[in-house]
C-alpha positions, 0 to 999 in steps of 0.5 A: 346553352349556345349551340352552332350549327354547321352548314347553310342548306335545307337540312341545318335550316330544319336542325336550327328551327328545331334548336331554337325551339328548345328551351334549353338553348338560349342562341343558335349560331350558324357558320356560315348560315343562310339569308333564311336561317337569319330569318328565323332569327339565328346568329349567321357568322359567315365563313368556310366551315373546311377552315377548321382553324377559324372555324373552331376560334371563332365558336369558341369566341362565341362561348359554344356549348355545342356544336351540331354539324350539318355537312360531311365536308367538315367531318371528313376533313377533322373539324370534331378532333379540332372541337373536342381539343378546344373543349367544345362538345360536338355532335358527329364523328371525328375524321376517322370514323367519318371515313365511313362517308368519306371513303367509299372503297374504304366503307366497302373493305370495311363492310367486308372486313365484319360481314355486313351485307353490301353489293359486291365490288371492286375498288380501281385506281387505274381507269384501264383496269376498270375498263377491262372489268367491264368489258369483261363483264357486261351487266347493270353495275353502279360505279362511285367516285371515292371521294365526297361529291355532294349526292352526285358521285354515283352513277346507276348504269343500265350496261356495261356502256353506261358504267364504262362512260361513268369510269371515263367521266370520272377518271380521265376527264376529272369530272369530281377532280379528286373525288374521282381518281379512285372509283368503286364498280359495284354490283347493281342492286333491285329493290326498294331504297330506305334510309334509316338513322341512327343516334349514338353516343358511341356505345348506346344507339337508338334507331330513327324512324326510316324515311324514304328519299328520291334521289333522281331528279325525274319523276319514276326515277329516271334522270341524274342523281342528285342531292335529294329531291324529297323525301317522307316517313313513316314508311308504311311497307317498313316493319318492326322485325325489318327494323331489328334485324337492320339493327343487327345486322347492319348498323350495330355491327358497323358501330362495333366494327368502328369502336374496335377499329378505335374510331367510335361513333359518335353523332348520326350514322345513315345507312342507306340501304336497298331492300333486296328480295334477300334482305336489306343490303348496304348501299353507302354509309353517311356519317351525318343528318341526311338531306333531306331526310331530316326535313321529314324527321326532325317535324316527327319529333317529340324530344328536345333536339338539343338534349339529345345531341347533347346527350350523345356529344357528351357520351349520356345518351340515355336508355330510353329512345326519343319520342316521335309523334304520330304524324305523317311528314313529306318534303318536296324540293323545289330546284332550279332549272339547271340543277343539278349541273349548273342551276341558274342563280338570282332567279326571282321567288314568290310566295315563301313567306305565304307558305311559311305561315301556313300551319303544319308547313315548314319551307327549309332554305337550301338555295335561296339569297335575300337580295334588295328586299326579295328572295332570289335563287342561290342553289340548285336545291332551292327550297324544301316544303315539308307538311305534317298530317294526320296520315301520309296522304294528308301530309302528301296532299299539303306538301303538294299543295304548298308547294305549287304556292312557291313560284320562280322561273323554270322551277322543277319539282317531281310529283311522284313523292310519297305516291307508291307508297300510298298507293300500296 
């Protein structure tokens, strides 16, 4: 079959490598793609995935079997309803249920509408409101845009004079424009963070296995937030009985919760959780692959890629869950000096093409442009260096070790990937 990938970062890097592997797929297309995914041998068409007219005429031009979106922009904005009308069978929700992302106050009404556990907040529209709230109640808080803002809407404040700086960014100075004219102040949770994916064909779901991402750019989780900056699984302090009781508690009943709502789910549901002295707790819901969780996830796995996106895009999921490898993965994201606010582009890169040969070492493009026979920076996520091993240190030691191979000015990476929980 023809699948098309929607997106062009580290994530549909991964995701194509790994359909272009199946044989049961005879063409990867991307739209718009990447210098990098052309250079695995994909289809790169180019163009603006938000323009859900074009987008859709042009993949049916192609003859798409199947289309596997990357971004939570295009879901959001309805690019599976326009997919599912042209007769092309795709992999992620359609707009309703991708408001589950989309939305972060609708996501935290909807949590508290069925009981799952979350952080308690509150929802402003008025930056005075929000402002009186907290001054009233001076204590840690997290505040988030509503909106979509790439990884960088949440702003994890220490005091009250923090999260009053959040509201003010986002809601008087326009700093995420729209996405931030409506912000949620919700309680600020400890603990330790998990991502868990989900599979479902919008009835059937199977659990991926968890992985763990750093989202500060700072080594010990000190600086801004950002889209990720690595990531590993398994997750060694992660047991069967916490699985279950995520499963129930959480992810089943959100993916009930949508269903009767009339909006099931079909695609990736992520729920990012915090695992708090009271059980995991919710922190945002994604409606699509994470980045760069699926970096670490996709090289785990032993199924075909493509028969399960197309099992669940069609509503077959089948009972028996996929299979995964024993292996170990850790990914580590080079950046651009600059990230996350304004990364400096057409910066020189050295040494991909040397890693990207090394066994068990897969280097997902996320930023970078081919530009007069070289690799240049292109982004602020610049490239993800993932390696399996045998265990999680072996695959820690080789992403490390991989990773001080690639080379461009200022590059920034953290070093503390994957280490407490090696540690213990």
């Amino acid at each position: 079959m023809r699948v098309a990938v929607i997106g062009s970062g580290g994530r549909e890097h991964a995701l194509a490598r790994a359909l272009l592997a199946s044989p049961r797929v005879e063409r990867v297309l991307a739209l718009p793609g990447s210098d990098g995914m052309a250079a695995l041998g994909v289809e790169c068409l180019g163009g603006n995935p938000l323009d859900l007219e074009t987008t859709v005429r042009r993949l049916a031009g192609c003859g798409t079997d199947l289309v596997v979106v990357g971004p939570e922009g295009p879901l959001v904005a309805g690019l599976a309803d326009r997919l599912d009308a042209a007769g092309i069978a795709v992999f992620g929700p359609r707009q309703a249920a991708a408001r589950i992302e989309g939305s972060k106050a609708f996501a935290k009404a909807f949590m508290a509408r069925y009981g799952i556990p979350t952080a308690p907040g509150r929802v402003f529209d008025d930056p005075a409101a929000a402002e009186d709230f907290l001054r009233r109640n001076p204590r840690p808080w997290v505040v988030k845009a509503d909106g979509l803002a790439a990884g960088k809407g949440v702003f994890v404040c220490s005091d009250a004079s923090a999260a009053l700086a959040a509201v003010h960014r986002l809601m008087r100075q326009g700093a995420l424009g729209a996405a931030g004219r409506r912000v949620v102040v919700e309680e600020r949770l400890e603990g330790r963070e998990l991502s868990v994916l989900a599979v479902t064909d919008g009835e059937r779901v199977h659990l991926l296995p968890p992985a763990r991402d750093y989202k500060r750019l700072e080594d010990g989780d000190r600086g801004p937030n950002t889209g990720g900056m690595g990531a590993f699984s398994p997750v060694p302090d992660v047991t069967p009985q916490l699985l279950d009781e995520i499963r129930r508690r959480i992810l089943e009943p959100t993916l009930a919760g949508l269903a009767a709502e009339g909006c099931p789910f079909r695609g990736v549901l992520y729920a990012g959780l915090m695992l708090t002295p009271d059980g995991p707790r919710v922190l945002e819901f994604n409606c699509r692959w994470g980045d760069p969780e699926t970096q670490v996830l996709i090289p785990r796995m032993a199924t075909d890629l493509a028969a399960l996106c197309w099992d669940a895009a069609t509503g077959r999921l089948p009972a028996e869950p996929p299979a995964w490898r024993a292996e170990a993965a850790v990914c580590v994201v080079l950046a651009a000096p600059g990230y996350p606010d304004e990364p400096a582009r057409g910066l020189p890169i050295t040494g991909l093409d040397e890693v990207a040969a090394v066994p068990g070492v897969h280097v997902d493009h996320a930023g970078t442009r081919r530009e007069r026979g070289r690799w240049v920076t292109a982004g602020g996520r610049v490239v993800g260096v993932t390696a399996r091993g045998a265990t999680l240190a072996e695959a820690r030691r080789r992403a490390y070790e991989a990773a001080e191979r690639i080379d461009f000015p200022g590059r920034r990476f953290r070093r503390d990937i994957a280490r407490d929980a090696i540690a213990g």
